[in-house]
N, C-alpha and C positions, 0 to 999 in steps of 0.2 A: 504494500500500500504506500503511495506516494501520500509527503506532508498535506501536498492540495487537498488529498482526498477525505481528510480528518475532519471530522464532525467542526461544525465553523465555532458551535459551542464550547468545547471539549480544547480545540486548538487555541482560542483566545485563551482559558484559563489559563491551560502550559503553557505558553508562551509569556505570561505574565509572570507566573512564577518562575521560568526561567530571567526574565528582565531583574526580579527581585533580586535574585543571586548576587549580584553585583556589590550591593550594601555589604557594611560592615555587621558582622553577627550580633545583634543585641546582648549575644550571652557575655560576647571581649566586652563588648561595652561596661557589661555588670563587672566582670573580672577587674578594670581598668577603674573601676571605682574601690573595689575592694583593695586593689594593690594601693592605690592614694591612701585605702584607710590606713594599710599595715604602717607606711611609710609615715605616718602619721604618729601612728601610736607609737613606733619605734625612734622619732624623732631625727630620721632619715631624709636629707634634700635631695641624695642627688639617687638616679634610680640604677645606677651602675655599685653603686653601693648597697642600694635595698637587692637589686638581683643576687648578689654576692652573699649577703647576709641571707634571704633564700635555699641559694644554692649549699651556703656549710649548714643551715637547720637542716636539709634533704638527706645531705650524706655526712655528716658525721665531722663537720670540718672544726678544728678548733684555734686558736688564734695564733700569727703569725711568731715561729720562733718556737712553740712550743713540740713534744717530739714526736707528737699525733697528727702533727698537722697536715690536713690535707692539702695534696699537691692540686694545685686549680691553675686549668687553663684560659683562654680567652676563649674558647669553644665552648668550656662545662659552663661557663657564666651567659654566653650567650642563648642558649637552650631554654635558659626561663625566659628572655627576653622573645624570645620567640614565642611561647604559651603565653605571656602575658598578651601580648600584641596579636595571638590569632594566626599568626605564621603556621606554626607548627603546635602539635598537643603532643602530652606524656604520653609514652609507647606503651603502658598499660595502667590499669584499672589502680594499681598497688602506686604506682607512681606520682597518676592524679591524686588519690589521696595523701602521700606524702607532700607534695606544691599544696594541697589547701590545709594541711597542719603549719606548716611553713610559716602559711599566710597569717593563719591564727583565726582560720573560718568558724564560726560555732557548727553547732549541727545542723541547723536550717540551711545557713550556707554553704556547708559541706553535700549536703543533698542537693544542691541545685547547682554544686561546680560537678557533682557526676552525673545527675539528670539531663541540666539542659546545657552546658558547655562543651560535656565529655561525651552527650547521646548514647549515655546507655544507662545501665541498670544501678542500683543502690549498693546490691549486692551481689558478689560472685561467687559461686559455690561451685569449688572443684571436687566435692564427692560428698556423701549425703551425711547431714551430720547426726551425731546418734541420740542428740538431746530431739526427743520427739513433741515437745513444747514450740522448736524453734520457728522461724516465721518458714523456714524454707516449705517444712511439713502445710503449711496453711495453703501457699501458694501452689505446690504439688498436687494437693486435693484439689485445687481449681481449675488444674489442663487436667485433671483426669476425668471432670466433670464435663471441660470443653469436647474432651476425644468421646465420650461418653457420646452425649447431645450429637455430635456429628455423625458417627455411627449409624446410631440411631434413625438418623434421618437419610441418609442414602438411601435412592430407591430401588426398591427390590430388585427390576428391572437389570440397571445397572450390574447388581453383585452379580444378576445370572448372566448376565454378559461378559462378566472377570471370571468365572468361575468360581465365587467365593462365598463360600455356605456359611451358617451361623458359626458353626464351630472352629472358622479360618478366619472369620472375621477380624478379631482383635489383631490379629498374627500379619492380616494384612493392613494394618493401618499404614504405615508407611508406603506401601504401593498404591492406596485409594487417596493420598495427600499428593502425593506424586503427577498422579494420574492428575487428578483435579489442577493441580497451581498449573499446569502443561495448558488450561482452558484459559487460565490468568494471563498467558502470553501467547499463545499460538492457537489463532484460528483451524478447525476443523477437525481436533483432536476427537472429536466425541465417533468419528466416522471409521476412526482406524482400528476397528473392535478388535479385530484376532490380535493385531500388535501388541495394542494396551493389555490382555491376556495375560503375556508373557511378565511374569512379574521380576524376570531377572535386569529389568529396564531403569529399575529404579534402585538396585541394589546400590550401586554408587551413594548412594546416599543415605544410605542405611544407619554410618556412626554416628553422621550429623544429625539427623533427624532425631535419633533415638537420645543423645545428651539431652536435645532443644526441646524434649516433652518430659525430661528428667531434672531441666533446669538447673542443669550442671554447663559451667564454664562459661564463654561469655557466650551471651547470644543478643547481637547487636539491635538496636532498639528497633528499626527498619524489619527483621526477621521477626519477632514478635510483634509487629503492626500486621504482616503479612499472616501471621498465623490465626491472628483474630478475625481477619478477614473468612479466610478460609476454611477453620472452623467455627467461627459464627455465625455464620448464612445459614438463615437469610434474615436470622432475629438480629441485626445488629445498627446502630445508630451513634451518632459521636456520643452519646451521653452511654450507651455500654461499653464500647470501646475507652470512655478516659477512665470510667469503672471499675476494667481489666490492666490498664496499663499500671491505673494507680497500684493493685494489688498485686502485682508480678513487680514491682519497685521501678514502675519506668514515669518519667513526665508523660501529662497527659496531654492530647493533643492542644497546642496553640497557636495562632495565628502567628506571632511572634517568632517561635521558636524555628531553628533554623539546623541541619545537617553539621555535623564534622566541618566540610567544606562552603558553608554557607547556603544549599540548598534550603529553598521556603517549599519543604515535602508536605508538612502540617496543613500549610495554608491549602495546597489542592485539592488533600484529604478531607478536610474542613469541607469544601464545596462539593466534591464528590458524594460526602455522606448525604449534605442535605439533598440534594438530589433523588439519592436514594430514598431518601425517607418520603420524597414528594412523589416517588412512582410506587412504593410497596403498596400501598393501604389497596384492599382487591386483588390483589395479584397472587399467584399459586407460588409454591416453593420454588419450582424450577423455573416460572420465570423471572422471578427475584434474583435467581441465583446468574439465567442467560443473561441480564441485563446490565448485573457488574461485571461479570468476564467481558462481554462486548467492551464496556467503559474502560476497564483496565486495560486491555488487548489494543485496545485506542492509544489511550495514552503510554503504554510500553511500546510500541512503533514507530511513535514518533519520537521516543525519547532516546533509542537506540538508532534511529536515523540522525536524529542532531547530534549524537556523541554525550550524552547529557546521563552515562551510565548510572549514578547516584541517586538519581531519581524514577530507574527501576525496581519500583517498590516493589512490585509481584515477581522479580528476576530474581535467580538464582544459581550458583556458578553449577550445579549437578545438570540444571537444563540441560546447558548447552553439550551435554551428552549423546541429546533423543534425537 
């Protein structure tokens, strides 16, 4: 499908949201107030000094002369200058929260330099932890409610079209999430029945999927926007989706809020949903469900024709396998 050929609706949106790109992220902007604060409280002018003073709170550096002292380059001091400024962000999850310790963030602000600056999650769990109190356990009972509901709701039709009886069900959920997100970016899949069949199509994707519904390790906030899509059709509207985000530890959708790279993904999502919500009311489950795959399938075309990868919110690297 050529750019012309995109819904004239559908193409002003993304295209505006791409225009917005441009702007400086509202999140630096917060950041750039919070570093004035630190510099502030710590009675610091110039900011080559506050970076400095950052950088030995990060790793351990102690004053000059002393036998611990860390050895600092004009490189390691530049690195916060970059995070501060939106250049560049911490390489992981452990990092960012050591820069907003640094900083001297309370908690509120520390939730909102890994929510909305760092675009991901609150917390990361690299294996399950055995206090059964913890919040992890809360939010694991919540995808197994989503996987549950969705299940449930695939039509009969379909399973006997996969092969997959009650009892293969569960076993195959990865192959019928697979199968499905293929409709979120590639027209015509519903027609290739013997292929989709073969459930060795989707094995590629097996570790990942299986962490991303174990909520183990990072699963970037873009991947769980995709997942509430996917399985929440066709019950789902921006007020259950920031619902789900809030309790998986993610920001919830905003206008404001902007990608890693300064994408405004939120603000399309935003308009997509109400859309949605203004064609559900009367309408059957599947064509709920035909109506956003069309809509996504729309805008994943055009967004991989302009080179605008980031903003293939329904993309995913195992696709480009099928």
């Amino acid at each position: 499908m050529e750019i012309r050929d995109v819904s004239e609706e559908l193409r002003s949106l993304a295209m505006e949201c791409m225009e917005m790109g441009s702007m400086e992220r509202p999140e630096v902007t917060w950041l750039k107030e919070r570093y004035r604060d630190f510099m502030r409280r710590e009675n610091i002018t110039g900011r080559e000094t506050a970076d400095r003073c950052i950088y030995r709170r990060m790793y351990g550096g102690q004053q000059a002369g002393s036998p611990n002292h860390l050895s600092e380059k004009k490189t390691d001091i530049l690195k916060i200058r970059y995070w501060r400024t939106g250049w560049h962000l911490p390489v992981s999850h452990e990092q960012c929260i050591a820069f907003g310790r640094a900083l001297g963030l309370g908690r509120d602000e520390m939730k909102y330099l890994l929510q909305a600056y760092y675009d991901s999650c609150d917390r990361i769990y690299q294996e399950e932890p055995a206090d059964l109190q913890a919040d992890y356990w809360t939010r694991r009972k919540a995808m197994k409610r989503l996987t549950d509901r969705y299940l449930q709701g695939i039509p009969g039709e379909k399973l006997a079209q996969m092969r997959i009886t009650d009892n293969s069900l569960e076993r195959s959920m990865r192959h019928l999430y697979y199968t499905d997100a293929l409709e979120y970016v590639f027209c015509g899949m519903a027609e290739q029945k013997e292929y989709l069949k073969r459930h060795i199509i989707s094995v590629n994707y097996d570790s990942e999927f299986g962490r991303s519904m174990k909520l183990l390790g990072i699963i970037p906030r873009k991947t769980m926007i995709r997942h509430l899509l996917i399985l929440g059709m066709p019950q789902i509207s921006r007020e259950w989706m920031n619902e789900q985000l809030r309790l998986f530890g993610y920001l919830e959708l905003q206008e404001q809020h902007t990608l890693r790279g300064g994408e405004r993904m939120d603000w399309l999502l935003i308009r997509l949903l109400r859309r949605y919500e203004e064609f559900r009311p009367g309408r059957t489950a599947e064509e709920c469900r035909g109506w956003m795959r069309n809509q996504c399938r729309i805008l994943d075309m055009l967004f991989e024709k302009v080179g605008r990868k980031h903003l293939r919110f329904m993309y995913f690297k195992s696709l480009k396998e099928f």
